[in-house]
N, C-alpha and C positions, 0 to 999 in steps of 0.2 A: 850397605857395605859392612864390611868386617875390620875389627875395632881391635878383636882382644882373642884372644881362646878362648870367653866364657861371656862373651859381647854378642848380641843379638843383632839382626838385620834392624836398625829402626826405621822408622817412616812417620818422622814428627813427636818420638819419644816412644809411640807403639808397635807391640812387636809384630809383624808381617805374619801373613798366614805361612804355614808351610814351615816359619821359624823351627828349628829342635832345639834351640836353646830357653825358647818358650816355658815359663814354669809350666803349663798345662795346656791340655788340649784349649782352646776359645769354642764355645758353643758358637754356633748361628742362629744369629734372629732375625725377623724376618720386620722390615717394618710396616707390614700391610699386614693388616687382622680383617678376618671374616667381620660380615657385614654386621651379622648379629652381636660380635665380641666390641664392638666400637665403643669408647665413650661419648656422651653428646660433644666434646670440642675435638675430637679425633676429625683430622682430614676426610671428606665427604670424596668417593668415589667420583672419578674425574666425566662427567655427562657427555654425550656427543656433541660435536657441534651444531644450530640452527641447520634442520634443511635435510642431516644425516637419514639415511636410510639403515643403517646398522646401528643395533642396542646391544652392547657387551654383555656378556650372560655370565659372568665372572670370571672368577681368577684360572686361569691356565686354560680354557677350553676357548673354542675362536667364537668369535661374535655369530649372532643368529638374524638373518633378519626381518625385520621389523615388519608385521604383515599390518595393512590398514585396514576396514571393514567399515561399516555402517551398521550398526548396532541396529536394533527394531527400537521405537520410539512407542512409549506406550503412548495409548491415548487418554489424552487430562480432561475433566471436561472444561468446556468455558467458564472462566467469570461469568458472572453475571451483577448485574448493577440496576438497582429498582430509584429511577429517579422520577421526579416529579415535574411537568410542566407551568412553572410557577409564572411566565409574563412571557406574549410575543411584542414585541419594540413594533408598534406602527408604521415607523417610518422605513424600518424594512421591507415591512408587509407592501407598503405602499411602492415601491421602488420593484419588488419582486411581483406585485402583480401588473405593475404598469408596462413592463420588459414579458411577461407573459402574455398579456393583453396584444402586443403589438405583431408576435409570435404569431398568435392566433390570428390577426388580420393577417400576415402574410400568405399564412396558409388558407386563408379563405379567397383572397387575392388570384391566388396562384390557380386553387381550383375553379375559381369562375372561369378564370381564362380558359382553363383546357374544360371544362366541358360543355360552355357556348361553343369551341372551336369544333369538338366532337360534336355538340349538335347540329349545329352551320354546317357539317360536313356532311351529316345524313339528310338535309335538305328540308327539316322539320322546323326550322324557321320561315323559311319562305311556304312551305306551308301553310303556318299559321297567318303569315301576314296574307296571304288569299285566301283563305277564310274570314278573317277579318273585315278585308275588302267585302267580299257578298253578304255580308251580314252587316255590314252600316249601309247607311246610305253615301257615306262618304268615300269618294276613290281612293281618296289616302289610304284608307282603312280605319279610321279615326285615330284617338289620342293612345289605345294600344299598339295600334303598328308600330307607334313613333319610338316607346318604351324599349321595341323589342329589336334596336341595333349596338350595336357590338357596345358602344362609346358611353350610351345611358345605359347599360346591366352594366359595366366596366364604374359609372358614377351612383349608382346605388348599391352598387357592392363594399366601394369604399367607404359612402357614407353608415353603412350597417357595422362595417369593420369598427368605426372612429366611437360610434356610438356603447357596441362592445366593448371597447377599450377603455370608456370611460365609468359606464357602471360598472365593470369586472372590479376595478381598481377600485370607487369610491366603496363595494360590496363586501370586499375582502379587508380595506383596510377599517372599518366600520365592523367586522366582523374581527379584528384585533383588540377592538376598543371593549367591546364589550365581553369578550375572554377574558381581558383581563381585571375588570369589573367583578366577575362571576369569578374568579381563583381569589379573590382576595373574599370573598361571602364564603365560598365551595371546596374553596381549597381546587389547586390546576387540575391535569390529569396525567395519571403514572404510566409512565414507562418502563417496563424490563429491557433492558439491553445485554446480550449476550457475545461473548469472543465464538467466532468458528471454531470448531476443534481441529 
């Protein structure tokens, strides 16, 4: 508002742009400075928000956006790591081979069955047991015929199993004992171990 003939428009005691009563033109200044001109406590350039797909490419020109890519990854080689086997624990060994052991009867279990059953089925059982027949004097066929039903190859397979299971075990954990006997005279045995690249 106007005050006087020689009175200025104020706005809080300063004079308005546009004033003529103004002693002098007012420069404009700008209060954003190129990136370069900053000082270190100067206001940091305001970031997009999380998640944005536009990055501002500066002052007055519109935003550009943001292309993502996959770079090529060179290839590093592996670590590599030279360790030494200084002690295997017994009672692991014993525990891992007795669960091994028992694996193995299975699978031996499993195959008797199917391939008495595939023999029983080609008729080469009963074969053998009349052969047997005319070759003793006994009708039965003697003490092999007797061997040769499903139930005794079914009981000496498991007793073979049980028997494997038991030296496997006493073999290998007996075979712990005495590596580690021999790394403490010999020093263990080394390992390289490598990362995939």
């Amino acid at each position: 508002m106007t005050t006087g003939s020689g009175d200025s428009r104020m706005l809080g005691g300063v004079p308005m742009w546009g004033d003529a009563t103004a002693t002098g033109p007012m420069p404009r200044t700008s209060t954003v400075m190129p990136e370069t001109a900053r000082a270190p406590g100067d206001a940091a350039t305001p970031t997009p928000p999380p998640g944005s797909s536009v990055v501002p490419d500066g002052a007055g020109t519109p935003p550009r956006p943001m292309t993502v890519g996959t770079a090529p990854i060179k290839g590093k080689k592996g670590r590599r790591a030279r360790l030494t086997v200084r002690r295997i624990d017994p009672w692991s060994t014993l525990k891992f081979s007795f669960v091994y052991g028992l694996a193995g009867m299975i699978v031996l279990m499993v195959a008797v069955v199917v391939l008495y059953s595939v023999v029983d089925a080609m008729g080469v059982i009963d074969s053998l047991r009349s052969f047997l027949v005319d070759v003793s004097s006994n009708p039965t066929g003697g003490g092999l015929a007797v061997w040769l039903t499903f139930d005794r190859v079914l009981l000496v397979a498991a007793i073979l199993g049980l028997v494997n299971v038991v030296l496997f075990t006493a073999f290998a954990t007996l075979t712990a004992f005495i590596y580690n006997v021999c790394t403490d005279i010999v020093g263990g045995i080394e390992v390289t171990l490598a990362e995939r690249n």
